[in-house]
N, C-alpha and C positions, 0 to 999 in steps of 0.2 A: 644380739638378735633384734634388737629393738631398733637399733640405727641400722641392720639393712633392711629391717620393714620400710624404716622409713627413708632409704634410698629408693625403695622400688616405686612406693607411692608417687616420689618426687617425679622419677622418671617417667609415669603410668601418666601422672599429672601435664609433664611436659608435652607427652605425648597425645595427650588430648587436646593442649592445646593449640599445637602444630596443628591438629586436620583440623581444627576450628577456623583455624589463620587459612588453611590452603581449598577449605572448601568454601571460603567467603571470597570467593572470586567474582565477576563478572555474572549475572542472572538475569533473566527477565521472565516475568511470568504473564499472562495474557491478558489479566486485569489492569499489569500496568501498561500493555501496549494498546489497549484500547482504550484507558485513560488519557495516554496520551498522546495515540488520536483524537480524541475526542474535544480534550484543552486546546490541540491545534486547531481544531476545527470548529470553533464551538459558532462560530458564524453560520456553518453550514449544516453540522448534524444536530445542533441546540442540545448536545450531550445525549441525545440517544445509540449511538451506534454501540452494538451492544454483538454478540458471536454465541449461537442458540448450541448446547452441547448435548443438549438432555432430549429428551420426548416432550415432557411437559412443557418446556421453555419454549418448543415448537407449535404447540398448541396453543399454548398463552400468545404468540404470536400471527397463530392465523386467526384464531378471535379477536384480535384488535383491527385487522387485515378485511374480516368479514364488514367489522365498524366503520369503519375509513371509507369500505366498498359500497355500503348501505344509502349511501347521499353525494350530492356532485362534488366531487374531487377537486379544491382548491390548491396552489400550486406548492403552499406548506403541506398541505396533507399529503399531495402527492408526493414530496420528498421524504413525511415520516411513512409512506408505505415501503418505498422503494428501500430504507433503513430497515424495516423489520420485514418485508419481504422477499426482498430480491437474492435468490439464493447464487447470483454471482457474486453481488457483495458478499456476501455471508463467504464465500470463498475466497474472495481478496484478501479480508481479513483474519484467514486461516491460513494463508499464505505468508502476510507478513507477520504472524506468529512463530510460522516456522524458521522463514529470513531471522528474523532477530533471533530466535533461540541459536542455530547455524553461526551467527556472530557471534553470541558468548558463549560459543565452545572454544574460540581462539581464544581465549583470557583462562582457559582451565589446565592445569599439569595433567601430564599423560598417568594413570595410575603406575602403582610400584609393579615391579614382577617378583613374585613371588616362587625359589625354586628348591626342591628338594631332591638330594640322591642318597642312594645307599650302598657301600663298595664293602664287598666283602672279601681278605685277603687273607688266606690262610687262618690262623687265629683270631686275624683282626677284624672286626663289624666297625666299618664309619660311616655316618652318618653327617649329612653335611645340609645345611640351609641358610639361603642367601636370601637376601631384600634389596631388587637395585631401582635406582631412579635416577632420571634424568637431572645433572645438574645445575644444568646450564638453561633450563628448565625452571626450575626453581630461583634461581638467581635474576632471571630475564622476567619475574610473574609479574612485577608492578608495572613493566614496558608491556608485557603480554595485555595485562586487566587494562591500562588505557586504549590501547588498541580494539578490545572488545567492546568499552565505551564507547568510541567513536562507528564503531562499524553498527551498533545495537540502534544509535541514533541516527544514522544514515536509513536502516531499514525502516524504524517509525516514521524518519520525514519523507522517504520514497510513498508510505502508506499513507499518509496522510496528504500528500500530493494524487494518489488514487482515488483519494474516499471526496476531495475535492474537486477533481476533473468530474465524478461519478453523480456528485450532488448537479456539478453546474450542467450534465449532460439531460439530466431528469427535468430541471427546472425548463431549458431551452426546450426540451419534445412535449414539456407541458404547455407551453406559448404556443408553438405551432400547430398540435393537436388543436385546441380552442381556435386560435387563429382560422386554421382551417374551416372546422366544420364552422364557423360565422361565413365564413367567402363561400360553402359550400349552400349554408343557406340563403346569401346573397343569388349565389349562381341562379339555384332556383328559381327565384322572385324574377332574374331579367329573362330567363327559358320562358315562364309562364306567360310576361309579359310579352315576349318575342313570339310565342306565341299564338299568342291571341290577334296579334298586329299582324301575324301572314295571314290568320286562316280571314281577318276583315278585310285584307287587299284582295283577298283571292274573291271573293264576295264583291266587292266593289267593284272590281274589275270584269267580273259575270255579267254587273247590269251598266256596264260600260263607266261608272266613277270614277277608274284608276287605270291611268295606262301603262304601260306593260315596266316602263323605270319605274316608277313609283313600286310597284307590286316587286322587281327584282328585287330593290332596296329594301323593302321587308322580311322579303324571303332570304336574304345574305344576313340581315340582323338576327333572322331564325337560326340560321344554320350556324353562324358563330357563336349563338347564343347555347346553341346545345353542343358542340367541341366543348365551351368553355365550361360548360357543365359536368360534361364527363373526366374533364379535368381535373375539376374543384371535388366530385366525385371519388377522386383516385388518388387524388393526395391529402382528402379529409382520411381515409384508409388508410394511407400509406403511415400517415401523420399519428395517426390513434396507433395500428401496430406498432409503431417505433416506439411510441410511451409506455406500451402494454410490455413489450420485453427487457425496456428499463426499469419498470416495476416491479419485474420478475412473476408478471400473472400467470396461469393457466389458463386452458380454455373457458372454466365457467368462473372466472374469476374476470377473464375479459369483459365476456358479457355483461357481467353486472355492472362494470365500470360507467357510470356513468361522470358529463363535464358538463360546467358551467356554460351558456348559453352565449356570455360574452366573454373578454376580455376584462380586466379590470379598469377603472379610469385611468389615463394618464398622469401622473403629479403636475404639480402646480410649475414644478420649473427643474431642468432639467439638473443632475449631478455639475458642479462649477472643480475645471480640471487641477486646482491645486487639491480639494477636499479629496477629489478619486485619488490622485498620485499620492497622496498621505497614509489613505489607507489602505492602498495597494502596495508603496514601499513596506508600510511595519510588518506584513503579512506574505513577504515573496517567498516561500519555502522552496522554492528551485535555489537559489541565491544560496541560502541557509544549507542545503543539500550540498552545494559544490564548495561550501567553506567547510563544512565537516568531513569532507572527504578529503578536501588537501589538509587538512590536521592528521588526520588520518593514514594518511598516505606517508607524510614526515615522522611519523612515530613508526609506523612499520619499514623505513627507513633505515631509522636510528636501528632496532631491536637486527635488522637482518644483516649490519653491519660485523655484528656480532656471530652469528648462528651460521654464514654463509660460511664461515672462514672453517670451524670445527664444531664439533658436539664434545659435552662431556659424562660419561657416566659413572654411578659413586654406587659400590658394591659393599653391604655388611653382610659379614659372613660369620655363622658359628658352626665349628666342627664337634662331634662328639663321636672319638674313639675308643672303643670296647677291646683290651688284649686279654682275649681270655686264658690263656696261655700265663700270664704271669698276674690276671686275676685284676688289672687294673685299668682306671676310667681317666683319659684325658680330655678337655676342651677347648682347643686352641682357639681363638676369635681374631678376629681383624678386618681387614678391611681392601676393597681393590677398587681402583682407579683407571676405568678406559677413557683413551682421547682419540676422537676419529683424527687422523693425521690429514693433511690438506697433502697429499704429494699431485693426485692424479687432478683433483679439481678445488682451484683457490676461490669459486664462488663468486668467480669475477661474474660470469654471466647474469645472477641471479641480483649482483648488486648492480648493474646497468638496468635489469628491467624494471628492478624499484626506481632508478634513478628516473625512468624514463615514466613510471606511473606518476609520482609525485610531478616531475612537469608537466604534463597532460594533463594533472588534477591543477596546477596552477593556470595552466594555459584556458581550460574548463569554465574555471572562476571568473578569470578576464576575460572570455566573450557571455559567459553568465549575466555580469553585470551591467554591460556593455550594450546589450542586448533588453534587457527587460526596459529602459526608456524607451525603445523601439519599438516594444511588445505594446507598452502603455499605451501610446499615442496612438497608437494602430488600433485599439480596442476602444479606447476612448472616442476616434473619432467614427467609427462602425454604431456606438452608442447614440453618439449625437446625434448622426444623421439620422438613425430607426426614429431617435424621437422627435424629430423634425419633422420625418416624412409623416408619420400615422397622425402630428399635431395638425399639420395642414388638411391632412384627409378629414379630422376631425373636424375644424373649423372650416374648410373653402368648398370641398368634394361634398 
């Protein structure tokens, strides 16, 4: 009695340990996807990006939001609003929660099936119950679970490639908002001035001072001078809404928004292009994206080299039959084995479209990289010249 107790233990034991093994697959849970966004990104969100679930968490958010709104908006603060208010971000980031969750479901076993019947035959009552699972399934989980690695990490560096296009969009419509309204205020200053210079040619020309070129030349400086206003007008507007929907403000959230009056200084000297290419190489996450995807792509490769060709599944079965008739109880047990048979489709198809994904993920990678010195140089020299031109304006204009 005592040694089948302690058979069944053993087996109860085993058995626990098994769905300990098979549910320690592939996970991601949303603290660690916004962790590590946020390690990616720590340049850009200085570890705030955060995903509000609650009520309260929502509130504690637009009290910080009201703070922020309270005094003129520097181009940090405009990006920690845009982090805790912008309920598109807030939905990027629920998105690639989901993405990555969607990814490690491919690293998880399909549950068992579990099936009962009951045949009643004359005298006889059987009773039958089976537990089947895929086994090929089970045997393929260590290729599956790397698979759901690479895919889990593809989706955080898609997101974190989001949450950095999203940062450096906020930053740039905070330059030109500012920018703006300073040219807006400029515009003014030459209207007023323009002005004044028609309505004294018009004047001077009344008691014969100015003849009629002189006074058209005023009047052309007036009239350019006010297009260029309603110009400067419509795009201080255009400039301020584009930042307010990057924000993610609302109408009385617009309103309070208030900006700084200028621009910030220029620095002393401008970025020198080996220091940008240094720290734009260690940080290309496009790059890093298209290398984990052709990893990714060879492993789902390998596993479907396997699974195209057949499936297999592994049946335990225990009977229990009742002869009432001669008063006695059998329980035959065993076991069945199905193999999908490859007659009508050898899965050739399925393994040309892997073949053909994995190339395109290699082909991907080489103009990936091929590409970004291209990107560099083109962004660097777009840099130079902005701060060439506004140095000169500063010092000659």
């Amino acid at each position: 009695m005592k040694r089948l107790l302690s058979s069944h233990r053993a087996k109860l034991a085993v058995s626990v340990v098994a769905i300990g093994v098979l549910s320690g697959c592939a996970s991601v849970s949303l603290e660690q996807n916004v962790n590590r966004v946020n390690t990616e990104t720590t340049g850009f969100t200085d570890g705030q990006l955060s995903l509000a679930q609650s009520n309260q968490e929502r509130e504690q958010r637009a009290q910080l939001a009201a703070q922020l709104l309270a005094k003129p908006l520097g181009q940090k603060e405009a990006v920690q609003l845009a982090l805790t208010n912008s309920h598109a971000l807030q939905a990027l980031l629920a998105q690639g929660w989901a993405e990555s969750a969607d990814a490690a479901q491919v690293g998880r076993i399909a549950n068992p099936i579990f099936s009962f019947e009951r045949m009643v035959v004359g005298d006889e009552l059987e009773l039958a119950r089976s537990l089947s699972f895929g086994l090929l399934d089970l045997l393929t989980l260590p290729a599956r679970t790397g698979i759901a690695e690479r895919r889990i990490e593809q989706a955080q560096l898609r997101l974190s490639a989001e949450v950095v296009d999203r940062v450096t969009q906020v930053r740039q419509a905070w330059v030109r908002a500012v920018a703006a309204q300073q040219a807006l205020s400029y515009a003014r200053q030459v209207f007023e001035s323009a002005e004044a210079g028609a309505e004294l040619a018009r004047r001077m020309q009344s008691v014969g001072n100015f003849n009629r070129i002189s006074r058209a030349r005023e009047q052309s400086f007036y009239a350019d001078a006010a297009t260029r206003l309603a110009t400067a007008q419509h795009q201080a507007t255009a400039s301020r809404e584009e930042l307010i929907r990057l924000l993610g403000l609302d109408e009385a959230q617009g309103q309070q928004l208030q900006l700084p009056e200028r621009l910030p200084d220029l620095p002393k000297a401008p970025l020198e292009p080996n220091t940008v290419g240094a720290l734009a190489t260690n940080g290309r996450l496009d790059i890093r994206l298209a290398q984990s995807a052709l990893a990714g792509a060879g492993k789902a490769q390998g596993l479907n080299i396997i699974t195209s060709f057949t499936d297999i599944e592994l049946t335990a079965r225990r009977n229990t039959v009742f002869d009432n008739a001669a008063g006695t109880r059998t329980e035959p047990r065993g076991f069945e084995v199905a193999v999908r048979l490859p007659i009508f489709d050898w899965g050739g198809m399925q393994r040309d479209a892997w073949n053909a994904r994995t190339l395109a993920a290699a082909n991907q990678l080489e103009a990936t990289v091929r590409a970004a010195g291209s990107h560099l140089r083109e962004s660097y020299s777009a840099y130079r010249t902005s701060f060439d031109v506004a140095k000169h304006y500063r010092d000659e204009v």
